[in-house]
ZAMARGU-4260 file (C-alpha; in steps of 0.2 Angstrom, whole numbers, plus 5000, padded with zeros to 4 digits):
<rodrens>
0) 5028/4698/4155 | 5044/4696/4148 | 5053/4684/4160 | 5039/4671/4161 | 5038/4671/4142
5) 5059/4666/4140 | 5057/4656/4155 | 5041/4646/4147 | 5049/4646/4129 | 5065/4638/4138
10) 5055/4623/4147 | 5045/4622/4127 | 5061/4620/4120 | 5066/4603/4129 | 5047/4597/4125
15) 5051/4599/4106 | 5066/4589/4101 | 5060/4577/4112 | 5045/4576/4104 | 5050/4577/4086
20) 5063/4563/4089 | 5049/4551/4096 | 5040/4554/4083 | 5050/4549/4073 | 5054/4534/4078
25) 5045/4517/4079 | 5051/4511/4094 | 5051/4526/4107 | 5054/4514/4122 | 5073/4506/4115
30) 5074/4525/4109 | 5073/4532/4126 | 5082/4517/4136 | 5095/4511/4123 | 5112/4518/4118
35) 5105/4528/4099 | 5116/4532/4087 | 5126/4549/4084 | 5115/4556/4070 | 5098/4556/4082
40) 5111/4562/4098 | 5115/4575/4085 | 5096/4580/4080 | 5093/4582/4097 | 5105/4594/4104
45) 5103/4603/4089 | 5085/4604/4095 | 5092/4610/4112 | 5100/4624/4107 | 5087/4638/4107
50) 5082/4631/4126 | 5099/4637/4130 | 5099/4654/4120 | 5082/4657/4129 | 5091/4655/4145
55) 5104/4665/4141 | 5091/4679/4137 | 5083/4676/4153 | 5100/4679/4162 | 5104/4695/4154
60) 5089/4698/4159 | 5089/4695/4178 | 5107/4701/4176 | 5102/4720/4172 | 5086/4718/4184
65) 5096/4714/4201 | 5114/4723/4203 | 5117/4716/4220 | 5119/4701/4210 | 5126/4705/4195
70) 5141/4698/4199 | 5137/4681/4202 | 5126/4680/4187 | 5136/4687/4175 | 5149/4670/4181
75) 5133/4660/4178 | 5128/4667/4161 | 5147/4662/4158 | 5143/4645/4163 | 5127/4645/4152
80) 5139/4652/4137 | 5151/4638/4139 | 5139/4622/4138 | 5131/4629/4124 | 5148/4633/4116
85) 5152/4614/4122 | 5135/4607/4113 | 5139/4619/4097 | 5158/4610/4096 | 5151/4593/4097
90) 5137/4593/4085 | 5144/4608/4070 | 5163/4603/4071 | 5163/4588/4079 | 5150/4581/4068
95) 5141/4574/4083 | 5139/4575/4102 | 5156/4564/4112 | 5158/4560/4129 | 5169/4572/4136
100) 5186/4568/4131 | 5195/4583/4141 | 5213/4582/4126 | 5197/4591/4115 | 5191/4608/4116
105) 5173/4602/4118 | 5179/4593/4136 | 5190/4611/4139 | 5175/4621/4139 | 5165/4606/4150
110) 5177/4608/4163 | 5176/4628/4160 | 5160/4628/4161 | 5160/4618/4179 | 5172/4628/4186
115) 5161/4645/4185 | 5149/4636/4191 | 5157/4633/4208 | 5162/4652/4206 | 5145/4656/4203
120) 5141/4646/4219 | 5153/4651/4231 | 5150/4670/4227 | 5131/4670/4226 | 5131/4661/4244
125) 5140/4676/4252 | 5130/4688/4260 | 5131/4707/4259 | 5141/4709/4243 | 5139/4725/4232
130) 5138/4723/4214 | 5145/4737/4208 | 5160/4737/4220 | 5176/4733/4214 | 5183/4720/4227
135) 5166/4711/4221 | 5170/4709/4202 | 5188/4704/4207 | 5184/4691/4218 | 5172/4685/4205
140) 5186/4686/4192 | 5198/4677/4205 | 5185/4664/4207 | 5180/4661/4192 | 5199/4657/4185
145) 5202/4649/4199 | 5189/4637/4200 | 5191/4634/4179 | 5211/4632/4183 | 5207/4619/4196
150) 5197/4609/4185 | 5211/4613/4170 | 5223/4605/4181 | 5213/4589/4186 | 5209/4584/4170
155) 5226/4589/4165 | 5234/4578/4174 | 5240/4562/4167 | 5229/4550/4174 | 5216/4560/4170
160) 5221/4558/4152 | 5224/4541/4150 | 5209/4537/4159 | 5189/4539/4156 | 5188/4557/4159
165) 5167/4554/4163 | 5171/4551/4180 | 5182/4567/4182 | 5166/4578/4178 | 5156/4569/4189
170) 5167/4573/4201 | 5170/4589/4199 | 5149/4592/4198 | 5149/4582/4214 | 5161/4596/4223
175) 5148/4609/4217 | 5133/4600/4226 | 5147/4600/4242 | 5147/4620/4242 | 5128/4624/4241
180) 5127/4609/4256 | 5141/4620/4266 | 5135/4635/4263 | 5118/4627/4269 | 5124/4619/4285
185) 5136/4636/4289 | 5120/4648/4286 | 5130/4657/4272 | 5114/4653/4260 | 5098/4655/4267
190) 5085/4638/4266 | 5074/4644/4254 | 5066/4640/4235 | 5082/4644/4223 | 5092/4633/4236
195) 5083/4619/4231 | 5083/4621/4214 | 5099/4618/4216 | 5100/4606/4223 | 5090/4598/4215
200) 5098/4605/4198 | 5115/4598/4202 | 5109/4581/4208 | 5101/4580/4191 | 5117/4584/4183
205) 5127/4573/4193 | 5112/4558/4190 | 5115/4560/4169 | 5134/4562/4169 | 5135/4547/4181
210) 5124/4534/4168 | 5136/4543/4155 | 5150/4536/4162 | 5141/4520/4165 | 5138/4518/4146
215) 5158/4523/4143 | 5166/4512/4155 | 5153/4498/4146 | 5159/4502/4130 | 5145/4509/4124
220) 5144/4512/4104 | 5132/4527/4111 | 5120/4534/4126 | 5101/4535/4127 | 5095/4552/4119
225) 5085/4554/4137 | 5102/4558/4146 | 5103/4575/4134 | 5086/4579/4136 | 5089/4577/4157
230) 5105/4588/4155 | 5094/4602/4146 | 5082/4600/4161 | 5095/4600/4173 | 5103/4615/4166
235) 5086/4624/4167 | 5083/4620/4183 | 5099/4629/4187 | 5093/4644/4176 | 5076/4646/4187
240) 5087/4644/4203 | 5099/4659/4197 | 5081/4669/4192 | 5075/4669/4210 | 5063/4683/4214
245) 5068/4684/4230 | 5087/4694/4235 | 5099/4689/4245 | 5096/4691/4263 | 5108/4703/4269
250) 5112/4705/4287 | 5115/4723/4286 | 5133/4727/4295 | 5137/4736/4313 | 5137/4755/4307
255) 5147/4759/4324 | 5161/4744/4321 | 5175/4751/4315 | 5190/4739/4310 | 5208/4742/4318
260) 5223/4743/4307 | 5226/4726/4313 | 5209/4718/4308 | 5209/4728/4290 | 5227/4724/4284
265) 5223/4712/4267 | 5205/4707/4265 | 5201/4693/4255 | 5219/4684/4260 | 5215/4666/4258
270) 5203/4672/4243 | 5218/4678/4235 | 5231/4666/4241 | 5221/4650/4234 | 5216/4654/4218
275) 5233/4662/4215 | 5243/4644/4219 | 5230/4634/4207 | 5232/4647/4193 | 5254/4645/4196
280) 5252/4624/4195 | 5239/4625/4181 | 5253/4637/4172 | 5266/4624/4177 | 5256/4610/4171
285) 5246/4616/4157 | 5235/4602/4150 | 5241/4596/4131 | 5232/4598/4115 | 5218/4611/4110
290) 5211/4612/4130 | 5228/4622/4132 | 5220/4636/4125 | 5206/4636/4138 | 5216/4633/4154
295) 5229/4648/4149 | 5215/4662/4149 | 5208/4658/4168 | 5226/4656/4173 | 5232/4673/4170
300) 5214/4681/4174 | 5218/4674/4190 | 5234/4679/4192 | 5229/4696/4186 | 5214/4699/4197
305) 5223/4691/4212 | 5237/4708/4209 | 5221/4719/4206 | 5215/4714/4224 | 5230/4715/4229
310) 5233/4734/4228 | 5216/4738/4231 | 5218/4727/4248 | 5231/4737/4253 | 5222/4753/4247
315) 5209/4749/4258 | 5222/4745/4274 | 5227/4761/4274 | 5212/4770/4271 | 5202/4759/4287
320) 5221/4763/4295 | 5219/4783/4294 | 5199/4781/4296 | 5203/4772/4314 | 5217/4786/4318
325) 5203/4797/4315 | 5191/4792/4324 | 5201/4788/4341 | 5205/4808/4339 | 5195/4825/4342
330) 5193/4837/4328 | 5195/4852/4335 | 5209/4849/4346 | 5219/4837/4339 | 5218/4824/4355
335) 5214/4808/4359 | 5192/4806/4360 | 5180/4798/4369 | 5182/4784/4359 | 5204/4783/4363
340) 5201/4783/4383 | 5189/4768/4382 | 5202/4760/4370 | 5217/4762/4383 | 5207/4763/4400
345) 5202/4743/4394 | 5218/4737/4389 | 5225/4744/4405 | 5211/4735/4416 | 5211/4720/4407
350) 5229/4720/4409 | 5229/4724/4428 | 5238/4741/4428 | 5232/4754/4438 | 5226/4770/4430
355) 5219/4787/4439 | 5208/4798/4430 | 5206/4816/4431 | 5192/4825/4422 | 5188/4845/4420
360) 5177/4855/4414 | 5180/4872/4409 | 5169/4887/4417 | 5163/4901/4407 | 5167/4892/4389
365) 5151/4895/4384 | 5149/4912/4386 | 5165/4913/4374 | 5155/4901/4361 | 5140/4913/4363
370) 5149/4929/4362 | 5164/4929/4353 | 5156/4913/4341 | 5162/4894/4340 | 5176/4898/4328
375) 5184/4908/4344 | 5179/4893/4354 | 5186/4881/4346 | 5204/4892/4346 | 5201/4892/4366
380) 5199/4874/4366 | 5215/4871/4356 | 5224/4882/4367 | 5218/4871/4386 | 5220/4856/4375
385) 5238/4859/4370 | 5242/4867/4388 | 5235/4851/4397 | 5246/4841/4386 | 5262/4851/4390
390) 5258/4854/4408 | 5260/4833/4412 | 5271/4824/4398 | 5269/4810/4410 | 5250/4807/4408
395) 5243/4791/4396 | 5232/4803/4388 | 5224/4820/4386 | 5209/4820/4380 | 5194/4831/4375
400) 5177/4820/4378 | 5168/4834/4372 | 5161/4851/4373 | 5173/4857/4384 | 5174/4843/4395
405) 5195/4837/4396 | 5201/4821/4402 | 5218/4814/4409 | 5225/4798/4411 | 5237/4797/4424
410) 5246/4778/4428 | 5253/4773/4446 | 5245/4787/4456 | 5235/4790/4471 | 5222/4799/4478
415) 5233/4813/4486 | 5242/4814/4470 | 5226/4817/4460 | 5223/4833/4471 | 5239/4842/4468
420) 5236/4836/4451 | 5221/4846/4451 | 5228/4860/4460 | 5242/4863/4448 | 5231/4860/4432
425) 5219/4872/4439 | 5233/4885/4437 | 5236/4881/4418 | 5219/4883/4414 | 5218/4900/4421
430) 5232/4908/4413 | 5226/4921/4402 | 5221/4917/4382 | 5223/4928/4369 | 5205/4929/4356
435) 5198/4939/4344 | 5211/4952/4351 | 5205/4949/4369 | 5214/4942/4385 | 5203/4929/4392
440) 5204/4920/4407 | 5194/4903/4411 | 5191/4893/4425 | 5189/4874/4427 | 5180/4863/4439
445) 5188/4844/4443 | 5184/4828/4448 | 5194/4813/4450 | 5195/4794/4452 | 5208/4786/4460
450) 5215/4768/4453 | 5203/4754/4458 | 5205/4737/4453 | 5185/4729/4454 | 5181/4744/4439
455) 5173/4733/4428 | 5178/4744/4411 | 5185/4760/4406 | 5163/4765/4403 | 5162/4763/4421
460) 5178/4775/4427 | 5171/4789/4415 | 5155/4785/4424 | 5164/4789/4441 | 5172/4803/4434
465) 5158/4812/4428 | 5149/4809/4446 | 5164/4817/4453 | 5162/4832/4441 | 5144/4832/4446
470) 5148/4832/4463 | 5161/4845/4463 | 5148/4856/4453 | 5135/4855/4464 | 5144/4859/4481
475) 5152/4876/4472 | 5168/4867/4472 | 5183/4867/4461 | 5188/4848/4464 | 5181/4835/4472
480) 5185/4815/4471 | 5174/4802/4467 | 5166/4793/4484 | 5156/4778/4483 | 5146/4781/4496
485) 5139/4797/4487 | 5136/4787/4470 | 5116/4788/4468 | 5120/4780/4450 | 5122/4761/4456
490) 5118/4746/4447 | 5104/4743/4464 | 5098/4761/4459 | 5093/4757/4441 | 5088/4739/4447
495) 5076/4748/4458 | 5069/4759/4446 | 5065/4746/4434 | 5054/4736/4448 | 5045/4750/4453
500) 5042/4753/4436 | 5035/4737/4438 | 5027/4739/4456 | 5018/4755/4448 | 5010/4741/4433
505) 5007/4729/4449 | 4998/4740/4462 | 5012/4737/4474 | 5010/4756/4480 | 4999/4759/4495
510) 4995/4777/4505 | 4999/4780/4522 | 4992/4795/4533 | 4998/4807/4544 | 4985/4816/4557
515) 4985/4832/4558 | 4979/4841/4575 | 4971/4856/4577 | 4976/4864/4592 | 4962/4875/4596
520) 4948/4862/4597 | 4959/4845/4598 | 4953/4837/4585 | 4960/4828/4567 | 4952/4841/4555
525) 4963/4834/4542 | 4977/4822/4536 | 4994/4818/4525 | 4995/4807/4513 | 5013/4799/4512
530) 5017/4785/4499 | 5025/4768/4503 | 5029/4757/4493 | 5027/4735/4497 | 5041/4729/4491
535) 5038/4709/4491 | 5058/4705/4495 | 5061/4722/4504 | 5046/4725/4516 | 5039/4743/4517
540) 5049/4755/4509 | 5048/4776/4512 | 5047/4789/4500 | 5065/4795/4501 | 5072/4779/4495
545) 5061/4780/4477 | 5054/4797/4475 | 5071/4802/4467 | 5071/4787/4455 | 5056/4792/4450
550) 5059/4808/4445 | 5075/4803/4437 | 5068/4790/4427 | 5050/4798/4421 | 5040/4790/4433
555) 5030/4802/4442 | 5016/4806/4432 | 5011/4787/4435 | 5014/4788/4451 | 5007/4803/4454
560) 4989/4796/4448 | 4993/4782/4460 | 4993/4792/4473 | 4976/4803/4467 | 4967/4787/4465
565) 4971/4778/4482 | 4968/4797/4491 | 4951/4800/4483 | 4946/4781/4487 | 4949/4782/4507
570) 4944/4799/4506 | 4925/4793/4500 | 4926/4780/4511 | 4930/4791/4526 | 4916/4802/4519
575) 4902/4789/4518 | 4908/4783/4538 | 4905/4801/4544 | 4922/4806/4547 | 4924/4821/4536
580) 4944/4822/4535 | 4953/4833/4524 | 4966/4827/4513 | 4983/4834/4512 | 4993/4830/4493
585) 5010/4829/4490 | 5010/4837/4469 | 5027/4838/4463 | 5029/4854/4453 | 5033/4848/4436
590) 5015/4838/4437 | 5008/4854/4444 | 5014/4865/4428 | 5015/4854/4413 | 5006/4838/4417
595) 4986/4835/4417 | 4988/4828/4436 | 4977/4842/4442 | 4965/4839/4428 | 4963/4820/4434
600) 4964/4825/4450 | 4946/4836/4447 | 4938/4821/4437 | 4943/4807/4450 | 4935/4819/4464
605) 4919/4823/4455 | 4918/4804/4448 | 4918/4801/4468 | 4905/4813/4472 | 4916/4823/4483
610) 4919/4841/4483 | 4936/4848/4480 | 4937/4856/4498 | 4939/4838/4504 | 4958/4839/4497
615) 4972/4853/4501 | 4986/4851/4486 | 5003/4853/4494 | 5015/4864/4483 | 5032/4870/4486
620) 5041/4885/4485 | 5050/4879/4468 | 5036/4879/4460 | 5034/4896/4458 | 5051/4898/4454
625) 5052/4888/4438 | 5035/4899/4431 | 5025/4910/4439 | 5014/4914/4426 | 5008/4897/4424
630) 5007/4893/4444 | 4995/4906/4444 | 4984/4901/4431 | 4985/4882/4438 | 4981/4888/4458
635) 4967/4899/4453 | 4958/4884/4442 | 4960/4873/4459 | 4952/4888/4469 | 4940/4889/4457
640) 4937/4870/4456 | 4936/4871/4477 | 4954/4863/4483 | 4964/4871/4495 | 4982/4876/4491
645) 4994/4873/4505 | 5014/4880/4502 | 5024/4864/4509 | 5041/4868/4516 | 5039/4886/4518
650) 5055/4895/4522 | 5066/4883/4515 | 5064/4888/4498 | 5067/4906/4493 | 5054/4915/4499
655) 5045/4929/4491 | 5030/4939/4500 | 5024/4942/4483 | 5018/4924/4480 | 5009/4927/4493
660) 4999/4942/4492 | 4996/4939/4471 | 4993/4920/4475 | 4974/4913/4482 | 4982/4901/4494
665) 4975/4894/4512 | 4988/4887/4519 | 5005/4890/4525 | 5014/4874/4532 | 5032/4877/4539
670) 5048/4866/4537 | 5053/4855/4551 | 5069/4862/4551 | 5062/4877/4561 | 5052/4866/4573
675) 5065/4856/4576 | 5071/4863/4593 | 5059/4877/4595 | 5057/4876/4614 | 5076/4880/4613
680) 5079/4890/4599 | 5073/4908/4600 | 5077/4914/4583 | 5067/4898/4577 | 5054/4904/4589
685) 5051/4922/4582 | 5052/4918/4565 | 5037/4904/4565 | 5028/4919/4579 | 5032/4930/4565
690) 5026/4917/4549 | 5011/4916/4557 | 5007/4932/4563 | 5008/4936/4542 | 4997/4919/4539
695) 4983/4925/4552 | 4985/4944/4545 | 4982/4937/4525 | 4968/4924/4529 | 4979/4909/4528
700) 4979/4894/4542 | 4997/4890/4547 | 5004/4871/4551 | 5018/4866/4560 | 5025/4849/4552
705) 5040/4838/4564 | 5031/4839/4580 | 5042/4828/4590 | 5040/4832/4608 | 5027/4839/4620
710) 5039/4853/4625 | 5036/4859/4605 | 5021/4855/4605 | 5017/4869/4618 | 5025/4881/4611
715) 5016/4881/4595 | 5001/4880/4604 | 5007/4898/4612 | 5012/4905/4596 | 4996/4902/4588
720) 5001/4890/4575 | 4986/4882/4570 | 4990/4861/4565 | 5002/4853/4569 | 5007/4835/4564
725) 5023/4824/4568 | 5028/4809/4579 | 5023/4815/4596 | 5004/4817/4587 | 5006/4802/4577
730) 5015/4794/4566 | 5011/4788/4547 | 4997/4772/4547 | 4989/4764/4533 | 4971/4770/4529
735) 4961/4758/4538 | 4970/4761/4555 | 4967/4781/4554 | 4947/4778/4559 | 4950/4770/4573
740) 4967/4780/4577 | 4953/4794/4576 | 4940/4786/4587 | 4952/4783/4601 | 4959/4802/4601
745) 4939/4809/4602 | 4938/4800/4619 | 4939/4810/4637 | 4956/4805/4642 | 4964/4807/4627
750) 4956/4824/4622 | 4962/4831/4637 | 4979/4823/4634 | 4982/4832/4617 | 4974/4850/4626
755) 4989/4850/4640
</rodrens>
């Protein structure tokens, strides 16, 4: 309740005098309008005073209330200070209120108090600024004396002293309007209420001074008491717009941008560099007569705080200098980052010089780490680190990306260089390495990237390199080079994954089916459902090209619900035209463990009014490998619930005879890769004789998948195999051709055909 109360008394204030003055007076009109005499001028800014001390209150006030702007506001309250300092002058020693007459300490502090207020301006109007930082207050002080020099020296100068020094102050009030209008057209100060005020303060300012000077250059034996009264109002108006509820807003800086040595030399140069030359001319020049007084102080404040900023200035260049070192370098090792190989790949590509880049990773670190602890780790790592860096002087860089992942730079090179690179860094790693008192010996896996002109930036070579690593990881090998043609992290792959994140959201996913045919009576007892995908640029694309991005990018559940939903809708449909046909699902083994796919998959087929008999869930072998316990548990709810469970891909996988006997399966379906050639292949012969002798034996059908010629096909039929699907049955057709696909196969001829 405070604030509105001084704020209210303030605006009271002005009502008062002006009140008291018209009444006392016969004629308020000529009062208000015509030029009155020194001892009512006098009456009235006597009157005004406590509107000013109110203000000040109010300041303090808003001052102790918002430090982010303390600084500003305490070069406002200054301001406040030096008019009613001006105002006490003129009425107690002056004997009554003058136009400013700047060879007087009452025009000194006029043009003082005009130049914190543009100080006042310039720093409220920056964004970001930290009142209790140092830099803060010294710019303030620089400023501040700056802007008081600056109007010390105009209205120092001699035409300013021989002339009517009216004008001067309007123009000087005039350049204050300028700044809030530029910080408003640059988007320093946001368009908002205390902007306004401003304006609208200073215009009022500008408004009485310039009738002031009408009245001087006339010469007038006085000026209307309404031009005080206006001055208060405009000084209130000021006040209010300094007393903003609202903060600053403050576009909050880039936490991850970190300045260069270059970039963090001197902050603040032309900050400094300005009010430093108007505080040496105003020293040069100082104004004669009592105003000298008042233009010395500002002067060697700004001189003073320019010397502070200074020092801190280059304080803060060496500390951003050292913070810059250290974060282009590793910790542990003492070589260049992560950060430091991005810095010079750039500058090398934008500059069109060829750089190779070999990466490595060290096998085996982690077992150090976990055994002997990261303290010892960190030793090891300090130990490859500094036996990379001696083993090729003539690299760019050696880096440690992380963990213990270790990078080089190698300029001019080629791909056969990069190998014996390899080769002979390999050698280094592996010599042995004294810790914790033992003799440890590591190994390293490499992959390279020779010089290529079309990488786009040193983020994309890393990229490559890391691919390589992959690679060379995956094959069991200890270096391999980066290859385009086996990148599976293009720009088209992600570009692919995000529309069929969209195709997904758009139904652009269809089902396909596969027969399957029984052997022993030549009928379709049963079908696959495969998944296509209509790409409206592409055409019809297979599963092999997407599947994969789906996994990669989180996509399968939604896809796998796809899939349910389409199956279970022809499935009814098929139902309800008599055609009982079992359908066969592909479930991917994380939506078989941890998702709620089998659980949708019950509701969709009891929502349909099916039975779950209607649908054999195709697992495969991997399933059971990532946890058995809970493969278990999810087969027997689908046994329970009615679905048969088919193992997909059997043989491929790392087969176990236990999963089998502790498992409540029906089906067995082998890979194609034994079917294959068959008729030709003995061994591939007895082991699918053999797999189904064992299905038979435990109850289980057996299925035969990659039928591609009638020779295989009779084959199977000798060795028992049950179904049997692939090209030479049929291939994959959309749901609405599989009724008549069936229809045609039930016919004389073509049931004899399939019994040959």
């Amino acid at each position: 309740m405070l604030d509105p109360a001084l704020t209210l008394g303030a605006w009271a204030c002005l009502v008062v005098p002006f009140a008291v003055v018209l009444a006392g007076t016969d004629a308020p009109a000529e009062l208000i309008l015509r030029p009155t005499g020194s001892a009512t001028r006098a009456q009235v800014e006597f009157l005004l005073g406590p509107a000013f001390l109110l203000a000040i209150a109010r300041l303090v006030r808003q001052i102790i209330r918002v430090p982010e702007r303390r600084a500003a506001l305490v070069l406002l309250l200054i301001t406040f200070c030096q008019w009613l300092a001006t105002s006490a002058y003129s009425s107690v020693v002056l004997g009554s209120p003058q136009p400013t007459d700047f060879r007087s300490v009452s025009g000194a502090l006029v043009a003082a108090g005009l130049g914190s207020l543009a100080a006042y301006l310039f720093l409220d109007g920056r964004r970001g600024s930290a009142a209790s930082a140092l830099p803060v207050w010294l710019d303030a002080a620089m400023a501040s004396g700056g802007a008081i020099s600056l109007s010390s020296l105009i209205v120092g100068s001699p035409w300013a002293i021989d002339a009517v020094a009216q004008p001067v102050v309007v123009t000087l009030e005039i350049g204050c309007l300028l700044i809030v209008v530029t910080q408003l057209l640059l988007g320093h100060r946001p368009v908002e209420r205390s902007a306004l005020l401003l304006l609208a303060g200073l215009s009022a300012m500008i408004t009485c001074d310039s009738l002031l000077a009408w009245f001087v250059l006339h010469d007038s034996p006085g000026y209307p008491v309404i031009l005080d009264i206006a001055w208060g109002v405009a000084g209130l108006i000021l006040m209010a717009a300094g007393c903003r509820a609202e903060s600053p807003r403050v576009t909050p800086p880039d936490a991850a941008a970190l300045p260069s040595p270059a970039t963090a030399a001197v902050p603040g140069t032309a900050l400094t560099l300005i009010p430093v030359i108007i505080a040496t001319l105003t020293l040069s020049f100082l104004p004669p007569g009592p105003s000298r007084a008042v233009a010395l102080g500002p002067a060697l404040l700004t001189l003073a705080a320019a010397g502070a900023r200074l020092v801190l200035g280059l304080h803060t260049a060496r500390g951003a200098a050292e913070a810059y070192r250290r974060s282009l370098t590793d910790d542990v090792t003492g070589l260049p980052n992560r950060r430091a190989v991005l810095v010079e790949l750039d500058q090398r590509l934008h500059g069109q010089r060829p750089v190779g880049l070999m990466m490595l990773d060290l096998n085996g670190f982690a077992e150090v780490n976990d055994t002997l602890g990261h303290l010892s780790g960190d030793e090891m790592l300090r130990a490859v680190g500094t036996r990379l860096r001696d083993a090729e002087p003539g690299a760019l860089a050696v880096a440690r990306l992380g963990a213990d992942e270790f990078c080089l730079l190698v300029p001019d090179t080629s791909a056969e260089e990069l190998s014996d690179l390899a080769t002979r860094l390999r050698a280094v790693v592996r010599q042995p390495v004294v810790i914790a008192g033992l003799s440890l010996t590591l190994d390293a896996t490499f992959g390279a990237v020779a010089p290529d002109p079309a990488a786009r930036d040193g983020g994309d070579l890393l990229r490559r390199g890391d691919i390589a690593l992959a690679q060379a990881r995956a094959a069991g090998l200890p270096y391999a080079a980066y290859d385009p043609e086996r990148d599976t992290f293009s720009r088209g792959r992600l570009q692919l994954a995000d529309e069929l994140r969209r195709a997904i959201a758009e139904d652009q996913l269809e089902l396909w089916y596969q027969p399957q045919l029984d052997l022993a009576s030549g009928t379709v007892p049963s079908v696959e459902a495969l998944v296509r995908w209509r790409h409206p640029q592409r055409g019809l694309i297979p599963p092999g090209e997407f599947l994969d991005l789906a996994r990669r990018f989180g996509l399968m559940p939604a896809l796998t619900e796809i899939t349910m939903r389409l199956a279970v809708r022809d499935a009814a449909s098929w139902q309800s035209a008599g055609m009982p046909l079992r359908v066969a699902l592909n479930v991917a083994p994380a939506e078989l463990l941890t998702g709620d796919s089998m659980a949708l998959l019950r509701d969709l087929v009891t929502e349909a009014g099916l039975s779950g008999e209607v649908f054999v869930v195709e697992v495969t072998e991997d399933t059971f490998l990532a946890d058995r316990e809970r493969a278990q548990a999810v087969i027997r709810d689908l046994r329970e619930a009615g679905f048969d469970v088919s193992v997909d891909d059997y043989g491929t996988g790392f087969s176990s005879l236990s999963y089998l006997r502790d498992l409540s399966l029906c089906e067995l379906k082998v890979d194609r890769t034994f079917i294959a050639a068959i008729d030709r292949n003995e061994r591939s012969a007895a082991i699918v004789s053999t797999t189904t002798a064992l299905a038979h034996a435990l109850g289980l059908r057996i299925v035969a998948e990659g039928v591609e010629s009638a020779e295989a096909l009779t084959t199977l039929r000798r060795l028992g195999v049950d179904l049997v699907q692939g090209y030479h049955v049929a291939r994959p057709m959309p749901a609405p051709d599989v009724a008549g696909w069936v229809a045609a196969l039930a016919s004389p001829d073509r049931a004899h055909a399939t019994h040959r």
